[in-house]
C-alpha positions, 0 to 999 in steps of 0.5 A: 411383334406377334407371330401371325396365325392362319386357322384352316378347318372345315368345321366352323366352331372348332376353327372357332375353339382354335382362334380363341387359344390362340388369343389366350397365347401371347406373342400370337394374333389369328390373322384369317380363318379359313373353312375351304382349302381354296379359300385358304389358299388365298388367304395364304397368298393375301395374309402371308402368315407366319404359321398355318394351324392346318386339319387333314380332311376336308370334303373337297381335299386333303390337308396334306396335299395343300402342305404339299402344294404350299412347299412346292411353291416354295412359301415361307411359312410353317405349319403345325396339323390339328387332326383327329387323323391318328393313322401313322401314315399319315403322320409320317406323310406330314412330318416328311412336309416339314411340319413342325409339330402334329396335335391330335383332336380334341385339343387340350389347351395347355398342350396348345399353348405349350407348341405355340410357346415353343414354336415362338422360341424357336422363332425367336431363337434363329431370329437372333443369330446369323451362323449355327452350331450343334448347340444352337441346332439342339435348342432349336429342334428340341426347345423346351421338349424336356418339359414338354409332358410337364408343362402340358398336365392336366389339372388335378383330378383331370386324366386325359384319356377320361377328358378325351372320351368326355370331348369326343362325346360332344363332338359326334354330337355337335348339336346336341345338348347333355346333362352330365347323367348322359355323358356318364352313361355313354362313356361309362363313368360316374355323374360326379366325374362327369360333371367334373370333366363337363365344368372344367371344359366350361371353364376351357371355353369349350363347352358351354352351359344351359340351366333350365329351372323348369322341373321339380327339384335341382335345376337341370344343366345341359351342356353343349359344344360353344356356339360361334357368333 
Protein backbone atom coordinates (compact mmCIF):
# COMPACT_ATOMS: atom_id res chain seq x y z
CA UNK A 1 0.00 0.00 0.00
CA UNK A 2 1.55 3.62 -0.89
CA UNK A 3 2.29 5.87 1.88
CA UNK A 4 0.14 9.01 1.57
CA UNK A 5 1.49 12.45 0.83
CA UNK A 6 -0.12 15.96 1.75
CA UNK A 7 2.13 18.82 -0.02
CA UNK A 8 1.66 22.06 1.82
CA UNK A 9 3.49 25.19 0.11
CA UNK A 10 2.44 28.49 -0.78
CA UNK A 11 4.09 28.76 -4.09
CA UNK A 12 1.90 26.60 -6.63
CA UNK A 13 4.47 25.68 -9.00
CA UNK A 14 7.08 24.54 -6.66
CA UNK A 15 4.18 22.61 -4.75
CA UNK A 16 3.83 21.33 -8.34
CA UNK A 17 7.89 20.07 -8.78
CA UNK A 18 6.96 18.25 -5.33
CA UNK A 19 3.85 16.18 -6.49
CA UNK A 20 5.64 14.96 -9.60
CA UNK A 21 8.86 13.70 -7.29
CA UNK A 22 6.87 12.33 -5.26
CA UNK A 23 5.22 9.96 -8.41
CA UNK A 24 8.62 9.67 -9.57
CA UNK A 25 9.06 7.73 -6.03
CA UNK A 26 7.46 4.45 -5.62
CA UNK A 27 5.71 3.00 -2.61
CA UNK A 28 4.30 7.29 -2.64
CA UNK A 29 0.84 8.90 -3.94
CA UNK A 30 0.08 12.84 -3.17
CA UNK A 31 -3.26 12.53 -1.59
CA UNK A 32 -3.67 16.72 -1.48
CA UNK A 33 -1.92 19.87 -2.30
CA UNK A 34 -2.22 22.54 -0.14
CA UNK A 35 -1.32 26.47 -1.02
CA UNK A 36 -2.68 28.18 2.56
CA UNK A 37 -2.00 26.69 6.10
CA UNK A 38 -5.76 26.83 6.61
CA UNK A 39 -6.61 24.75 3.80
CA UNK A 40 -3.97 22.51 5.08
CA UNK A 41 -5.32 22.26 8.09
CA UNK A 42 -8.50 20.58 6.49
CA UNK A 43 -6.97 18.78 4.31
CA UNK A 44 -5.32 17.24 7.35
CA UNK A 45 -8.37 16.50 9.19
CA UNK A 46 -10.42 15.02 5.92
CA UNK A 47 -7.29 13.21 4.01
CA UNK A 48 -5.39 11.84 7.21
CA UNK A 49 -2.20 11.46 5.38
CA UNK A 50 0.72 9.44 6.55
CA UNK A 51 3.66 12.42 5.78
CA UNK A 52 3.28 16.08 5.41
CA UNK A 53 6.04 17.76 3.10
CA UNK A 54 5.59 20.93 4.65
CA UNK A 55 7.53 24.78 3.56
CA UNK A 56 8.32 27.30 6.74
CA UNK A 57 6.86 30.64 5.51
CA UNK A 58 3.75 31.48 4.36
CA UNK A 59 2.21 35.06 4.13
CA UNK A 60 -0.28 34.35 6.91
CA UNK A 61 1.95 32.05 8.95
CA UNK A 62 4.56 29.91 9.85
CA UNK A 63 5.07 26.43 9.05
CA UNK A 64 6.56 25.50 12.31
CA UNK A 65 4.00 26.73 14.47
CA UNK A 66 1.35 24.35 12.29
CA UNK A 67 3.68 21.47 13.15
CA UNK A 68 3.30 22.76 16.65
CA UNK A 69 -0.33 22.67 16.32
CA UNK A 70 -0.65 19.39 14.49
CA UNK A 71 1.58 17.63 17.73
CA UNK A 72 -0.67 19.34 20.06
CA UNK A 73 -3.59 17.96 18.91
CA UNK A 74 -1.87 14.90 19.15
CA UNK A 75 -2.04 13.69 15.12
CA UNK A 76 -0.56 10.82 13.59
CA UNK A 77 1.44 11.77 11.05
CA UNK A 78 5.07 12.66 10.11
CA UNK A 79 6.58 15.54 8.61
CA UNK A 80 9.55 16.14 6.58
CA UNK A 81 10.18 20.38 6.03
CA UNK A 82 11.24 21.56 2.21
CA UNK A 83 12.46 25.26 2.91
CA UNK A 84 14.63 27.47 1.65
CA UNK A 85 14.73 28.58 5.45
CA UNK A 86 18.76 28.03 6.49
CA UNK A 87 18.62 29.75 9.75
CA UNK A 88 19.76 27.31 12.86
CA UNK A 89 17.21 28.34 14.84
CA UNK A 90 14.85 27.40 12.82
CA UNK A 91 16.19 24.17 12.42
CA UNK A 92 16.78 23.34 15.58
CA UNK A 93 12.94 24.43 16.28
CA UNK A 94 11.86 21.90 13.74
CA UNK A 95 13.67 19.09 14.80
CA UNK A 96 12.55 19.75 18.64
CA UNK A 97 8.85 18.95 16.70
CA UNK A 98 9.79 15.78 15.69
CA UNK A 99 10.44 16.00 12.37
CA UNK A 100 11.88 13.41 10.39
CA UNK A 101 13.97 15.00 8.06
CA UNK A 102 14.88 18.81 6.92
CA UNK A 103 15.41 19.43 3.04
CA UNK A 104 16.52 22.64 2.02
CA UNK A 105 15.34 24.51 -1.40
CA UNK A 106 16.06 24.03 -4.18
CA UNK A 107 15.56 20.44 -4.21
CA UNK A 108 17.58 17.78 -5.90
CA UNK A 109 15.49 15.15 -6.79
CA UNK A 110 17.91 12.16 -5.85
CA UNK A 111 18.22 13.77 -2.37
CA UNK A 112 14.34 13.76 -2.57
CA UNK A 113 13.97 10.38 -3.13
CA UNK A 114 16.59 9.18 -0.94
CA UNK A 115 14.39 10.49 2.40
CA UNK A 116 11.42 9.45 0.73
CA UNK A 117 12.84 5.98 0.29
CA UNK A 118 14.21 6.04 3.96
CA UNK A 119 11.35 7.09 5.51
CA UNK A 120 9.44 4.06 3.69
CA UNK A 121 11.88 1.84 5.24
CA UNK A 122 11.54 3.00 8.29
CA UNK A 123 7.96 2.66 8.16
CA UNK A 124 8.01 -0.35 6.71
CA UNK A 125 10.37 -1.54 9.57
CA UNK A 126 8.39 -0.75 12.81
CA UNK A 127 5.36 -1.88 10.94
CA UNK A 128 6.95 -5.57 11.18
CA UNK A 129 7.52 -6.01 14.72
CA UNK A 130 5.84 -5.37 18.13
CA UNK A 131 8.99 -4.85 20.80
CA UNK A 132 12.44 -3.31 20.03
CA UNK A 133 15.79 -3.56 20.88
CA UNK A 134 18.84 -1.13 20.38
CA UNK A 135 19.30 -2.84 16.88
CA UNK A 136 15.85 -2.38 15.67
CA UNK A 137 16.16 1.57 17.26
CA UNK A 138 19.67 1.85 15.20
CA UNK A 139 17.85 0.80 11.96
CA UNK A 140 15.37 2.90 12.59
CA UNK A 141 16.97 6.12 13.41
CA UNK A 142 19.87 5.88 11.15
CA UNK A 143 18.26 3.69 7.72
CA UNK A 144 20.11 4.05 5.17
CA UNK A 145 22.20 7.21 6.76
CA UNK A 146 25.79 5.49 5.65
CA UNK A 147 24.99 5.90 2.19
CA UNK A 148 22.82 8.75 2.47
CA UNK A 149 25.67 11.08 0.63
CA UNK A 150 26.37 8.28 -1.86
CA UNK A 151 22.81 7.61 -3.17
CA UNK A 152 22.14 11.55 -3.17
CA UNK A 153 25.56 12.39 -6.00
CA UNK A 154 24.90 14.51 -8.35
CA UNK A 155 25.48 13.10 -12.16
CA UNK A 156 28.68 13.35 -13.44
CA UNK A 157 29.78 16.72 -14.57
CA UNK A 158 27.06 18.20 -11.97
CA UNK A 159 28.27 20.08 -8.73
CA UNK A 160 25.87 20.92 -6.40
CA UNK A 161 26.48 24.42 -5.28
CA UNK A 162 26.85 25.23 -9.21
CA UNK A 163 23.21 23.70 -9.83
CA UNK A 164 22.15 25.78 -6.55
CA UNK A 165 23.19 28.88 -7.91
CA UNK A 166 21.63 27.68 -11.51
CA UNK A 167 18.27 27.04 -9.62
CA UNK A 168 18.03 29.95 -7.20
CA UNK A 169 18.50 32.11 -10.42
CA UNK A 170 15.29 31.06 -11.81
CA UNK A 171 13.59 31.17 -8.67
CA UNK A 172 13.73 34.89 -8.04
CA UNK A 173 12.76 35.09 -11.33
CA UNK A 174 9.42 32.97 -11.70
CA UNK A 175 8.35 34.50 -14.51
CA UNK A 176 11.01 35.07 -16.44
CA UNK A 177 12.51 33.11 -19.44
CA UNK A 178 16.65 33.05 -19.90
CA UNK A 179 19.04 31.90 -22.43
CA UNK A 180 21.81 29.95 -21.07
CA UNK A 181 24.12 33.22 -22.06
CA UNK A 182 21.82 35.17 -19.05
CA UNK A 183 22.31 32.81 -16.49
CA UNK A 184 25.98 32.44 -17.24
CA UNK A 185 26.40 35.93 -16.79
CA UNK A 186 24.55 36.54 -13.58
CA UNK A 187 26.08 33.30 -11.81
CA UNK A 188 29.42 34.01 -13.08
CA UNK A 189 30.35 30.92 -15.07
CA UNK A 190 30.84 29.98 -18.69
CA UNK A 191 27.60 29.35 -21.29
CA UNK A 192 28.72 25.89 -21.78
CA UNK A 193 28.40 25.17 -18.22
CA UNK A 194 25.45 26.84 -18.12
CA UNK A 195 23.89 25.03 -20.56
CA UNK A 196 24.83 21.76 -19.16
CA UNK A 197 23.38 22.67 -15.73
CA UNK A 198 20.08 24.18 -17.80
CA UNK A 199 19.24 20.52 -19.71
CA UNK A 200 19.99 18.50 -16.85
CA UNK A 201 17.22 20.52 -14.87
CA UNK A 202 14.91 19.99 -18.34
CA UNK A 203 15.56 16.58 -18.04
CA UNK A 204 14.53 17.03 -13.76
CA UNK A 205 11.22 18.30 -14.92
CA UNK A 206 12.21 21.56 -13.35
CA UNK A 207 12.98 23.65 -16.11
CA UNK A 208 11.39 23.67 -19.32
CA UNK A 209 12.34 25.00 -22.41
CA UNK A 210 11.41 27.35 -25.54
CA UNK A 211 13.10 27.21 -28.97
CA UNK A 212 12.57 30.40 -30.92
CA UNK A 213 13.81 29.86 -34.84
CA UNK A 214 13.35 33.68 -35.39
CA UNK A 215 16.52 35.07 -35.60
CA UNK A 216 19.54 34.88 -37.77
CA UNK A 217 21.80 32.03 -37.09
CA UNK A 218 21.35 29.36 -34.09
CA UNK A 219 17.95 29.08 -32.77
CA UNK A 220 17.55 30.57 -29.43
CA UNK A 221 16.48 28.73 -26.15
CA UNK A 222 15.09 30.12 -23.34
CA UNK A 223 14.32 28.48 -20.26
CA UNK A 224 12.19 28.96 -17.66
CA UNK A 225 10.53 27.54 -14.53
CA UNK A 226 7.91 24.55 -15.61
CA UNK A 227 4.42 25.98 -15.72
CA UNK A 228 1.47 23.89 -13.81
CA UNK A 229 -1.54 23.34 -15.75
Amino acid sequence: MNLRVLIIDDDERIAEIHRRYVEKTDGFEVVGIANTLEDAQLQLDVLEPDLLLLDIFFPEGNGLEFLKQTRLHRKQVDVIPITAAKEVHLFNEALHGGVFDYILKPVVLSRFQTTLQRYRQTKNQLSNIDQLDQHDVDRALHAGSSDLHESAELPKGIDGLTLEKVQQVFSTRQNSSLTSEEVASLIGASRTTVRRYLEFLVSQTMLDVDVNYGGVGRPERRYFLRRTH
